[in-house]
Every structure is written in C-alpha cells, then in structure tokens.
C-alpha atoms as a printed R data frame, in Angstrom:
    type eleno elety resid chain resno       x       y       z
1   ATOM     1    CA   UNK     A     1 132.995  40.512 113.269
2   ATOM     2    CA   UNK     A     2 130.862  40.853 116.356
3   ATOM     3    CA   UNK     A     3 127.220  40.653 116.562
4   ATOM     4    CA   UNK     A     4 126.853  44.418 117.170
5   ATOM     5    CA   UNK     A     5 128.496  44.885 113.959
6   ATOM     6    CA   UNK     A     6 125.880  43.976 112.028
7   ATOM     7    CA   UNK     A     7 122.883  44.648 114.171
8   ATOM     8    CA   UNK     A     8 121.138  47.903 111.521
9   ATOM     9    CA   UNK     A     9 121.969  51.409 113.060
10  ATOM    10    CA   UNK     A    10 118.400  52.892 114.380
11  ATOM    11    CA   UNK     A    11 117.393  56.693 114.625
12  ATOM    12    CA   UNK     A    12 115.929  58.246 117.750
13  ATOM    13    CA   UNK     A    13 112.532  57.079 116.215
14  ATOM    14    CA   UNK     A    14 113.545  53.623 116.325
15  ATOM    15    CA   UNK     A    15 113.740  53.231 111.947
16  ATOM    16    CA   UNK     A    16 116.225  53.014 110.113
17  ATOM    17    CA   UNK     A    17 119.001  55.875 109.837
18  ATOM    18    CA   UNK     A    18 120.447  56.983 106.957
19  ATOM    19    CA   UNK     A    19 123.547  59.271 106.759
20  ATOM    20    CA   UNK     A    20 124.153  62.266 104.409
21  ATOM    21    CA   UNK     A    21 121.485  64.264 102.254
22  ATOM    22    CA   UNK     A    22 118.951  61.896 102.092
23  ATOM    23    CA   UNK     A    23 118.347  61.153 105.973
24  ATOM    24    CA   UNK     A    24 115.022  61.266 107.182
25  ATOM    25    CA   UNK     A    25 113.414  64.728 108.070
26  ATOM    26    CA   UNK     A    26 111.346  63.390 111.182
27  ATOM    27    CA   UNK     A    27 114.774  61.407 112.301
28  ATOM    28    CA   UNK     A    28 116.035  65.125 112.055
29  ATOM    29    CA   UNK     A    29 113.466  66.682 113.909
30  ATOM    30    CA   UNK     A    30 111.497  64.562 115.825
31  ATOM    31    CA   UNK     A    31 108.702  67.356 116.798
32  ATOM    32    CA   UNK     A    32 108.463  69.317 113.487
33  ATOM    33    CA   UNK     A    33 106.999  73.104 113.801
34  ATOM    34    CA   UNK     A    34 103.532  72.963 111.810
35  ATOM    35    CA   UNK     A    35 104.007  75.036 108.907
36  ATOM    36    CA   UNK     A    36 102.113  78.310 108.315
37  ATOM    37    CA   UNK     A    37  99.082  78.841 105.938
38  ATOM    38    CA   UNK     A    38 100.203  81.855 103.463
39  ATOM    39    CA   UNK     A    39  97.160  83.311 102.602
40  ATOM    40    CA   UNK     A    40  95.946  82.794  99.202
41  ATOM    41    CA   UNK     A    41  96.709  85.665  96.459
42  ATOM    42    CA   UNK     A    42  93.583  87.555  94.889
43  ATOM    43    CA   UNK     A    43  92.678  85.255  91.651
44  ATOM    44    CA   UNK     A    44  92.460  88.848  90.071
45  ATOM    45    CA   UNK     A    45  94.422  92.473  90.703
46  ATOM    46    CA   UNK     A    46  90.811  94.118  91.288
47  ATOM    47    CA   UNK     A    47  90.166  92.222  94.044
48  ATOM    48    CA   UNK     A    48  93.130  94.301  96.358
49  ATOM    49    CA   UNK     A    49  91.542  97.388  98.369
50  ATOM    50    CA   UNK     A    50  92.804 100.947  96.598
51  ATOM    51    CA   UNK     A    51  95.021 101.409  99.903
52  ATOM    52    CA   UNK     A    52  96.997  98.277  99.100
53  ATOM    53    CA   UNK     A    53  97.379  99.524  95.578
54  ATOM    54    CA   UNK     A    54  98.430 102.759  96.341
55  ATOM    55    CA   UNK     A    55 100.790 101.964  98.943
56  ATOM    56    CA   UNK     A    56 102.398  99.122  96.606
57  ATOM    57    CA   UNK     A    57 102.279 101.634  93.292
58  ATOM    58    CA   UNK     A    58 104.479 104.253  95.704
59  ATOM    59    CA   UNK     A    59 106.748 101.738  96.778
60  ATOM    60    CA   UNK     A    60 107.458 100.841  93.344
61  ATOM    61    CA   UNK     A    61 107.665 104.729  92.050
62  ATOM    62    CA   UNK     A    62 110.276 104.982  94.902
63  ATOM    63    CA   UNK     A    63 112.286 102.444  93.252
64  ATOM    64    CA   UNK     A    64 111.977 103.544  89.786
65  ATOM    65    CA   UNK     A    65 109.560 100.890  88.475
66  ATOM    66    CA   UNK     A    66 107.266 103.074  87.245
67  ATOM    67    CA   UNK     A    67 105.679 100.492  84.470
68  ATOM    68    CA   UNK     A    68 105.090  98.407  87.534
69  ATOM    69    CA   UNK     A    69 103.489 100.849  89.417
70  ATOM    70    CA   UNK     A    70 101.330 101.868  86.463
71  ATOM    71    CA   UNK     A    71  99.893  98.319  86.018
72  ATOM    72    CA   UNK     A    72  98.865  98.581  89.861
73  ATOM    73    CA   UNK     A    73  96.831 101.881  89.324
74  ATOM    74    CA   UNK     A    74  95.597 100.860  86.011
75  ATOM    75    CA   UNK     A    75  92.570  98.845  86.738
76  ATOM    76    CA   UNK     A    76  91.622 101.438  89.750
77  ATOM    77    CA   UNK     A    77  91.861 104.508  87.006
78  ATOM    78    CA   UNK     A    78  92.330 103.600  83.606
79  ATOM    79    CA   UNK     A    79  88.318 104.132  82.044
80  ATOM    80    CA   UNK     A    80  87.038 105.498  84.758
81  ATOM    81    CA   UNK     A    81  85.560 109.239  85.415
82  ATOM    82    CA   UNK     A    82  87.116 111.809  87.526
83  ATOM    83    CA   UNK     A    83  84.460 113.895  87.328
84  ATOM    84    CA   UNK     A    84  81.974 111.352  89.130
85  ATOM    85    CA   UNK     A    85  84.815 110.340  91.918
86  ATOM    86    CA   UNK     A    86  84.012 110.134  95.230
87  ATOM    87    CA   UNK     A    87  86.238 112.990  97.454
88  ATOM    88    CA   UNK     A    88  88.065 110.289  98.951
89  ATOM    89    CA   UNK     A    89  91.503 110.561 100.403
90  ATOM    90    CA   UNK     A    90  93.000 107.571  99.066
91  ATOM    91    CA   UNK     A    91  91.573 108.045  95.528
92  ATOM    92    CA   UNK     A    92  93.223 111.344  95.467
93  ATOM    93    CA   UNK     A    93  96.449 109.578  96.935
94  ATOM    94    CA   UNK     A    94  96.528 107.275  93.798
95  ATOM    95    CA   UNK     A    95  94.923 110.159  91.362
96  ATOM    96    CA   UNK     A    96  98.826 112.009  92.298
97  ATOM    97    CA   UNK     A    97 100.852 109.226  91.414
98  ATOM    98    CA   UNK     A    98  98.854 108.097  88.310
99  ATOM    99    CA   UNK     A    99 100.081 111.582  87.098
100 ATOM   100    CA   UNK     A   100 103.764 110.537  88.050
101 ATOM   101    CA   UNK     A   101 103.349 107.208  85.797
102 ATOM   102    CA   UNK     A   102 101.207 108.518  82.860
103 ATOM   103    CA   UNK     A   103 103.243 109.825  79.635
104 ATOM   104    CA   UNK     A   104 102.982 113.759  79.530
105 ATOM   105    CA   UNK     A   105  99.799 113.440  76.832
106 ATOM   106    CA   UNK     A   106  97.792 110.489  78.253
107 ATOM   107    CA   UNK     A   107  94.409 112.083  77.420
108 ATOM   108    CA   UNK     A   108  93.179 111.395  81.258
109 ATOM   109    CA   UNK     A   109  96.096 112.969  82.755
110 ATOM   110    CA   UNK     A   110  94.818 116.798  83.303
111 ATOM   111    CA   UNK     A   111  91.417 115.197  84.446
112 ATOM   112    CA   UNK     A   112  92.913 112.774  87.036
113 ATOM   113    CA   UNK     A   113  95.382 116.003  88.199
114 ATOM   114    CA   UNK     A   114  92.134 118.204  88.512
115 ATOM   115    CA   UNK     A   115  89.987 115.672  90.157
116 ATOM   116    CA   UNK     A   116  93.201 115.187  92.520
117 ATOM   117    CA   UNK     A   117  93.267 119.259  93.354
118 ATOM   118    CA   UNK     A   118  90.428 120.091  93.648
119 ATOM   119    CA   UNK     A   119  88.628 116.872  95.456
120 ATOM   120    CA   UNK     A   120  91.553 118.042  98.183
121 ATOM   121    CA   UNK     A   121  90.771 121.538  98.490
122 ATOM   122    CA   UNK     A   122  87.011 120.367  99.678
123 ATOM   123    CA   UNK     A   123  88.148 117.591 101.793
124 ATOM   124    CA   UNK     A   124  91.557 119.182 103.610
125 ATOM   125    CA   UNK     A   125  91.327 123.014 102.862
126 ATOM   126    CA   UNK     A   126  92.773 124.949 100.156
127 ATOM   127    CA   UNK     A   127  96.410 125.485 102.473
128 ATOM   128    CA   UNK     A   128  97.069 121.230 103.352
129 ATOM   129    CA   UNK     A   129 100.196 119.430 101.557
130 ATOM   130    CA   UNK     A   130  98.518 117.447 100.015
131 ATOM   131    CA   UNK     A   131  96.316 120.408  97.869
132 ATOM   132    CA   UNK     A   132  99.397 122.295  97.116
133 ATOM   133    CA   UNK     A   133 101.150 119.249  95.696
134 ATOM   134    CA   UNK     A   134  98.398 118.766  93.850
135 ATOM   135    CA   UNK     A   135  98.140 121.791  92.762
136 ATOM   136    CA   UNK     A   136 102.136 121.710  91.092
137 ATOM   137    CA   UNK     A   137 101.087 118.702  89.312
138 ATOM   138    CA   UNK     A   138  97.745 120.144  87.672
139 ATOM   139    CA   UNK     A   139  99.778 123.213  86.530
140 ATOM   140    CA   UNK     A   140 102.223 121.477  84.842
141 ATOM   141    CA   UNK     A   141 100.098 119.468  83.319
142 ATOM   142    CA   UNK     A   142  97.834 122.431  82.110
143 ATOM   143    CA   UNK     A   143 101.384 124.075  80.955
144 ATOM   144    CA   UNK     A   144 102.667 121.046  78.805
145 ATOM   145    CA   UNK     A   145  99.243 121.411  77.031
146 ATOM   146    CA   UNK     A   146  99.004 124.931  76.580
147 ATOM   147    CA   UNK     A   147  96.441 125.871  78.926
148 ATOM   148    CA   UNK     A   148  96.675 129.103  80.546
149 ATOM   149    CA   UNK     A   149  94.923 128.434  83.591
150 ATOM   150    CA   UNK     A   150  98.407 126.909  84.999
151 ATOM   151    CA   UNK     A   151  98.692 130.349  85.924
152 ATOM   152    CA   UNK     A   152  96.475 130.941  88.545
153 ATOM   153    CA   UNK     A   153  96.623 127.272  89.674
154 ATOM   154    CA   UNK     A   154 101.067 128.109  90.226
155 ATOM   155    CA   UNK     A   155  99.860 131.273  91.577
156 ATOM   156    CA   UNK     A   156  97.827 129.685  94.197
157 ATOM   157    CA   UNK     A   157 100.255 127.100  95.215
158 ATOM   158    CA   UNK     A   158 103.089 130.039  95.943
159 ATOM   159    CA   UNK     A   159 100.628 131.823  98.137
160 ATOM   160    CA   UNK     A   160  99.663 128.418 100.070
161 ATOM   161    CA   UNK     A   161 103.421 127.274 100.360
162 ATOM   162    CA   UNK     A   162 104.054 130.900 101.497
163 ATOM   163    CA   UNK     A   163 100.655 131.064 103.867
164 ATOM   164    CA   UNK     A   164 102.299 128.057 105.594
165 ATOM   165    CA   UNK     A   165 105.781 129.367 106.026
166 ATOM   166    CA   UNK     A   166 107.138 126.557 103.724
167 ATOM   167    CA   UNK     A   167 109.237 129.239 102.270
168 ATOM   168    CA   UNK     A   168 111.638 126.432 100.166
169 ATOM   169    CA   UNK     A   169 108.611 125.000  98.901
170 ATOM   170    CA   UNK     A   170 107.133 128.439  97.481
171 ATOM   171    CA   UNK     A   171 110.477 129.482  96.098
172 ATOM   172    CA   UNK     A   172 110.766 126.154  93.997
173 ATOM   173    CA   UNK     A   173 106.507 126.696  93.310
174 ATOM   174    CA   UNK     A   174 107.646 130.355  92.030
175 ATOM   175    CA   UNK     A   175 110.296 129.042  90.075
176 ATOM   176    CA   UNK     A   176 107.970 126.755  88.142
177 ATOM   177    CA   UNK     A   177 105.661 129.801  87.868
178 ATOM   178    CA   UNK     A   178 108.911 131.611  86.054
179 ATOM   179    CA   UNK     A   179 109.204 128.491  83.661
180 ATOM   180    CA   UNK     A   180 105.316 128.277  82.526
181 ATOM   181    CA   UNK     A   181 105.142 132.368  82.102
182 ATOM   182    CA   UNK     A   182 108.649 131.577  79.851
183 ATOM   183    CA   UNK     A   183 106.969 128.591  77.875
184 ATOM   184    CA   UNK     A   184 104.300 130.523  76.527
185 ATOM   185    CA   UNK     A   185 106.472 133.451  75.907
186 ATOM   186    CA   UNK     A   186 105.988 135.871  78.690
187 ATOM   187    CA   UNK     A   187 109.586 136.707  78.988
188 ATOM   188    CA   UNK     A   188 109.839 139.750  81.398
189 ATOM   189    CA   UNK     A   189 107.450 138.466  83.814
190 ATOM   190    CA   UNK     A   190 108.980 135.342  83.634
191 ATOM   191    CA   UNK     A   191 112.011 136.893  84.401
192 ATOM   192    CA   UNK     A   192 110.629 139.074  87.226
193 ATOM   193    CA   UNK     A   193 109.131 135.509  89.043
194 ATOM   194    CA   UNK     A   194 112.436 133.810  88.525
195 ATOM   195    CA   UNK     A   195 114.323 136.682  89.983
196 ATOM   196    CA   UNK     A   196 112.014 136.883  92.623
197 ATOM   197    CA   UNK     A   197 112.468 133.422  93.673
198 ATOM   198    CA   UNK     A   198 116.436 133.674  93.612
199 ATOM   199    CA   UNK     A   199 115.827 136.923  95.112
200 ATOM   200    CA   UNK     A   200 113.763 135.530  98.168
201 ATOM   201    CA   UNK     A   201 116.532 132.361  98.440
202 ATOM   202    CA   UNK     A   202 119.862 134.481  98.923
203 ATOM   203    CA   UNK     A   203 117.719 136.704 101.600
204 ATOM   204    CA   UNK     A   204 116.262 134.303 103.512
205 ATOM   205    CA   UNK     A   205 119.086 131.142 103.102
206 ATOM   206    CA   UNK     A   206 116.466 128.240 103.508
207 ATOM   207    CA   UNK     A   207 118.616 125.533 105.221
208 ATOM   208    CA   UNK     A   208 116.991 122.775 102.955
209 ATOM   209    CA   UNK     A   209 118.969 124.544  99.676
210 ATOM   210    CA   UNK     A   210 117.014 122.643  97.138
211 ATOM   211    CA   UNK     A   211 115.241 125.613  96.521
212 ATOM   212    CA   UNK     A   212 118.161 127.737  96.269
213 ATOM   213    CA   UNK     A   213 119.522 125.883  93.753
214 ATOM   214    CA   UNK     A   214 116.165 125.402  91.548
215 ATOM   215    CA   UNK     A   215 115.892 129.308  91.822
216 ATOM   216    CA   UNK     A   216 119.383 129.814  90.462
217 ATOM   217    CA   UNK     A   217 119.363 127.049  87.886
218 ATOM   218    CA   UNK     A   218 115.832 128.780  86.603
219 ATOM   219    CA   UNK     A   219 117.116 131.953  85.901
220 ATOM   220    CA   UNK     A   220 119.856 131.213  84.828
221 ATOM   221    CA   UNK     A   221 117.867 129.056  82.062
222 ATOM   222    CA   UNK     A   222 115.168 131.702  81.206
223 ATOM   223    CA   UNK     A   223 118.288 134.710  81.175
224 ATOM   224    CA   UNK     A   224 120.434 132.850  78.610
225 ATOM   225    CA   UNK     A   225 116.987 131.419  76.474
226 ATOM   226    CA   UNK     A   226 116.271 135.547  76.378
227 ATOM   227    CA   UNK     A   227 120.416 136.267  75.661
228 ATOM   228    CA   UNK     A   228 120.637 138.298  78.603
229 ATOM   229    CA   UNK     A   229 124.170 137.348  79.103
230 ATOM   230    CA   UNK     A   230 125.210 139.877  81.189
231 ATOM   231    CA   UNK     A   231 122.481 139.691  84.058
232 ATOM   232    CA   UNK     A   232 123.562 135.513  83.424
233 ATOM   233    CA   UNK     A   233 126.797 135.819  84.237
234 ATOM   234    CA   UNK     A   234 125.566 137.876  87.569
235 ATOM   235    CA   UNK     A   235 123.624 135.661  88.973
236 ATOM   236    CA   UNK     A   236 125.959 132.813  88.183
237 ATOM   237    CA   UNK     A   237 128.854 134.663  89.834
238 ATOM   238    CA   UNK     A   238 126.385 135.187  92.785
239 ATOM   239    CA   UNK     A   239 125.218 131.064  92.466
240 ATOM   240    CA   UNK     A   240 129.526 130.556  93.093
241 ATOM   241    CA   UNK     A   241 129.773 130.087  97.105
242 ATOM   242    CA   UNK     A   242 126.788 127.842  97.169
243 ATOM   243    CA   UNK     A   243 128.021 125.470  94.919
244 ATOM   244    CA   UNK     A   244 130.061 122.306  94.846
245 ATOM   245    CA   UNK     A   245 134.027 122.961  94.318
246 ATOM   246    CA   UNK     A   246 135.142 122.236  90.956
247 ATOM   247    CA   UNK     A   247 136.252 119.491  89.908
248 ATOM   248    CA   UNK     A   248 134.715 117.175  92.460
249 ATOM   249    CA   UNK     A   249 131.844 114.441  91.642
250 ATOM   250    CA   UNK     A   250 129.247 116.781  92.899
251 ATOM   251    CA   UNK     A   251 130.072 119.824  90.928
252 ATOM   252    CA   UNK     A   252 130.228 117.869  87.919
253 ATOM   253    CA   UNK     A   253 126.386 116.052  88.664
254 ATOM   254    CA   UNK     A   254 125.579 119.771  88.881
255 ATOM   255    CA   UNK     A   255 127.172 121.466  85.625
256 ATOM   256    CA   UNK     A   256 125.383 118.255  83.508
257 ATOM   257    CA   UNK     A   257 121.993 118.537  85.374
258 ATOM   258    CA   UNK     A   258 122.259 122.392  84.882
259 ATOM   259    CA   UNK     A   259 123.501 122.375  81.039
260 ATOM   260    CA   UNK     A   260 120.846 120.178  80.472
261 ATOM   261    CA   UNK     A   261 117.897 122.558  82.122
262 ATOM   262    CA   UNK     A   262 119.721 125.315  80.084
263 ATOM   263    CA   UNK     A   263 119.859 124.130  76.913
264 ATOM   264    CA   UNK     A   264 115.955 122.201  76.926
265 ATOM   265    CA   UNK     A   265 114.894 125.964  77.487
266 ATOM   266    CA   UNK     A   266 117.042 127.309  74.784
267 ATOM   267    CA   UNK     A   267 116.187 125.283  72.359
268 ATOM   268    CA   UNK     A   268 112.506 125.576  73.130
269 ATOM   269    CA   UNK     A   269 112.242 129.084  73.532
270 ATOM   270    CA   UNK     A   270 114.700 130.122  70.852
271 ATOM   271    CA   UNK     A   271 112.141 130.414  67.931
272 ATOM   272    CA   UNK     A   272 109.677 132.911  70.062
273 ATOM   273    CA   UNK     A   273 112.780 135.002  71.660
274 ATOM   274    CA   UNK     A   274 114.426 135.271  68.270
275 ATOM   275    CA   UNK     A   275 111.285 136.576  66.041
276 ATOM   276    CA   UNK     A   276 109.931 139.083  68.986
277 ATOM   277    CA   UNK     A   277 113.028 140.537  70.213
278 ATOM   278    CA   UNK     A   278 114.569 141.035  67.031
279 ATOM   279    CA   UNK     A   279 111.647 142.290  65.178
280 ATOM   280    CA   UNK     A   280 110.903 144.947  68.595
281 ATOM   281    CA   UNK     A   281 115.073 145.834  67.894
282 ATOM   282    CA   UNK     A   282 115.425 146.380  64.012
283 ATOM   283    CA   UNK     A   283 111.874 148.259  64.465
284 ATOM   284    CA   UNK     A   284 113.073 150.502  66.756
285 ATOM   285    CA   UNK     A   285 116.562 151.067  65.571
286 ATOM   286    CA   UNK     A   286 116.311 150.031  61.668
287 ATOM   287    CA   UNK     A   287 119.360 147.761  62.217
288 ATOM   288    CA   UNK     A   288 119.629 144.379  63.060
289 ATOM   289    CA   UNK     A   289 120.479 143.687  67.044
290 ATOM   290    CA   UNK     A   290 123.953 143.816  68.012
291 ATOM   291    CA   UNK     A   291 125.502 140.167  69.508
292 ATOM   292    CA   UNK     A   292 128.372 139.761  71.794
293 ATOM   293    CA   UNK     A   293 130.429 137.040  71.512
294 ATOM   294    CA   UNK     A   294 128.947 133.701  72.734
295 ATOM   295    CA   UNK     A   295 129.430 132.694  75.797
296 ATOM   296    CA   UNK     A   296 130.525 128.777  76.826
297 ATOM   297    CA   UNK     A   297 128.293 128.054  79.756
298 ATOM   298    CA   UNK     A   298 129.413 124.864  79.970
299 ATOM   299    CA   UNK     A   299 132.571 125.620  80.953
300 ATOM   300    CA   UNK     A   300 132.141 128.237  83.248
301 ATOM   301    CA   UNK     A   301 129.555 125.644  85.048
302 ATOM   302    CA   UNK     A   302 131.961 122.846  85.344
C-alpha cells in the first residue's frame, strides 16, 4: 500500500470529507445563499388589517371552508354593532360574506346584511354591484324570517339589475322575487313574477343561461307547489331544447338539482296551498276539488 493510500481524503475546504448523507453542508456548498427572514406571524388574529381578513375569508369560501372562513371574520364582526359602522368599503366587503358563513338564524345576520346594503347605497349609489348584491342577500334574509320588507328590497334589486342592462342578473333577482311572494303565500303574484322572468329569458336568450335555467326551474317549482299541472307540463315542454340530452351526466346533475328545488317548495308550501285553494273550491262549488292523476316529475325530468 502506497503512501497516498492512506494520506485522509480532504474536501475543497481543506477538512475532512465524508461520503453519503452525512457529508458536510459547507463541503457541499462552499458559498451558502443567506437564508431569508420570514416575517413573524401576528401573536393574535386581531392584529391582521380587515383587508387581509377579508381577502383570506373569500379565498377560503371559494374553496368550501366556510368554518374557516368564519373564524377569520369572527373577531372583526362577531359583538360588534352594525348600526355604529363606519361606511367603509371593506367592512361592507366582509359584512357580505359574514352572511355567506352565518347559519340562516344567527341573530346578527339581518343586521350585518342591512348595514352591508345600505352603507353601499351611500357610498357607491343605489345602481353599483356591489348594492344590488347586497341587496339579494338582505332580502333573503328578511324572507327566511318572515319579514315583508324583502319585498321592496327584491323589488329594488330587479329594477337596478335591469337599470344596468344586466338583464341575466334581474331575471334570476325576479325569480327570487317569485319565491319570497310564494313563501308567504302570495301564489298568483308569485306566479305572475316567475312567469315574467321565464317570460323575459326565452325572449331575450341571455347568452350566460344561468338565468334561463333559474327562471324555468322557479316556475316550474311554484306551478307544481300550487298543482297547476297543466301550465307545468308547458313550461317544461318549452324548458326541453335548452336542456342537457338525457341520459348524459349533465342532464342527470340537472333532474336531481331540479327535483330537489321542486319538492323543498312542495313540501313547504303544501299546507297554505291545500287549506286556501280548497276551501275557495268547495265554497264556490259545494264539492270537494277535482284531482287529476299525479304526475311523476321525476321522470319526465331525467
């Protein structure tokens, strides 16, 4: 064995090298890149601006995390007073998706929604995207608790949508008109909005067809609640050309997302149809109302 045999291998550093995992990281990398600083994370979640909240909170809406997204917002919202709130855009920014994360009865919902519309009407105008959204939000709201002031607020979003010439947008605004005037029993006018918003769709074709198919889908709902069959079976047969072929993936994501708009509305409009129409029938005619044979809905939807 020579002398060079056992004269210790040296690294570009002059120590020692070592071969495999374990080798030395400056043998590696003789000029190492300093490393950067990461900025150190708020000790508390208060201690974010509202902007970073709110843009966080929407990212995590987006991606269904709404429990996520509702601890964000929480320590911005939760306790706090709409009615002394600044009119500040991104308050009313986070005021619109604490409505999307709140359960349907939190007992600051309506005041966060009404803070939200009307703080936007006074900052942006009464016609801006951001007040009619707000606006859909505080009527349903209002509607889910009974108030009938969701009226005039859904009647003032159709006539902003339509001031615009956002005509999709004010046929799907009508169509949730239709559903409140049906949820507190109002069943010919309801009827009237709904057909007025189908009515609009298949005249003016919006190429966006969202609203087409909201308009159809509500009438359809509110018809068959009010066992109109006949007028039902209409509008479905004039619904056919727009929608998916049967028996495809997309037709059958439609028949289970319409069944299930259908039969929500049944069921919670069945007790107020029942009693009124049929009481207006047998006290007209002295006879109880006459009922054609029921109709599978399903079916013809799938």
């Amino acid at each position: 064995m020579t002398g060079d045999a056992t004269r210790p291998r040296t690294g570009p550093n002059g120590g020692r090298a070592v071969a495999g995992p374990g080798r030395n990281r400056a043998d590696r990398n003789p000029h190492p890149r300093p490393r950067r600083r990461r900025r150190p994370a708020p000790a508390v979640l208060g201690e974010l601006s509202l902007a970073t909240v709110v843009r966080r909170a929407d990212r995590a809406i987006n991606n269904q995390r709404l429990r996520l997204a509702s601890w964000l917002l929480r320590p911005y919202l939760a306790g706090r007073d709409p009615r002394t709130a600044p009119d500040d855009p991104v308050l009313i920014e986070a005021a619109m998706l604490w409505h999307l994360v709140q359960p349907a009865d939190a007992e600051d919902q309506v005041a966060w929604c009404c803070y939200a519309y009307h703080a936007s009407r006074r900052l942006h105008g009464v016609q801006h995207a951001v007040t009619l959204s707000a606006g859909g939000s505080l009527a349903a709201s209002l509607a889910l608790r009974g108030d009938r002031d969701a009226f005039a607020v859904h009647r003032a979003v159709v006539d902003g949508y339509g001031a615009v010439g956002n005509l999709d947008a004010a046929i799907i605004a009508r169509t949730a008109l239709a559903g409140t005037l049906h949820r507190f029993g109002s069943c010919a006018e309801a009827i009237v909005e709904a057909r007025r918003a189908w009515d609009d769709w298949r005249q003016t074709h919006c190429p966006c067809g969202g609203g087409g198919l909201l308009a159809a889908v509500g009438l359809l709902a509110i018809l068959i609640a009010c066992r109109r069959s006949t007028a039902a079976l209409l509008v479905l047969a004039q619904a056919a050309p727009m929608l998916p072929p049967p028996g495809t993936t997309e037709r059958a994501r439609f028949a289970r997302w319409a069944i299930l708009a259908i039969e929500s509305t049944r069921k919670r409009h069945e007790a107020t149809c029942t009693r009124t129409v049929d009481a207006a029938v047998v006290g007209v005619s002295g006879r109880p109302p006459r009922r054609g044979p029921p109709i599978d809905w399903p079916a013809l939807l799938q």
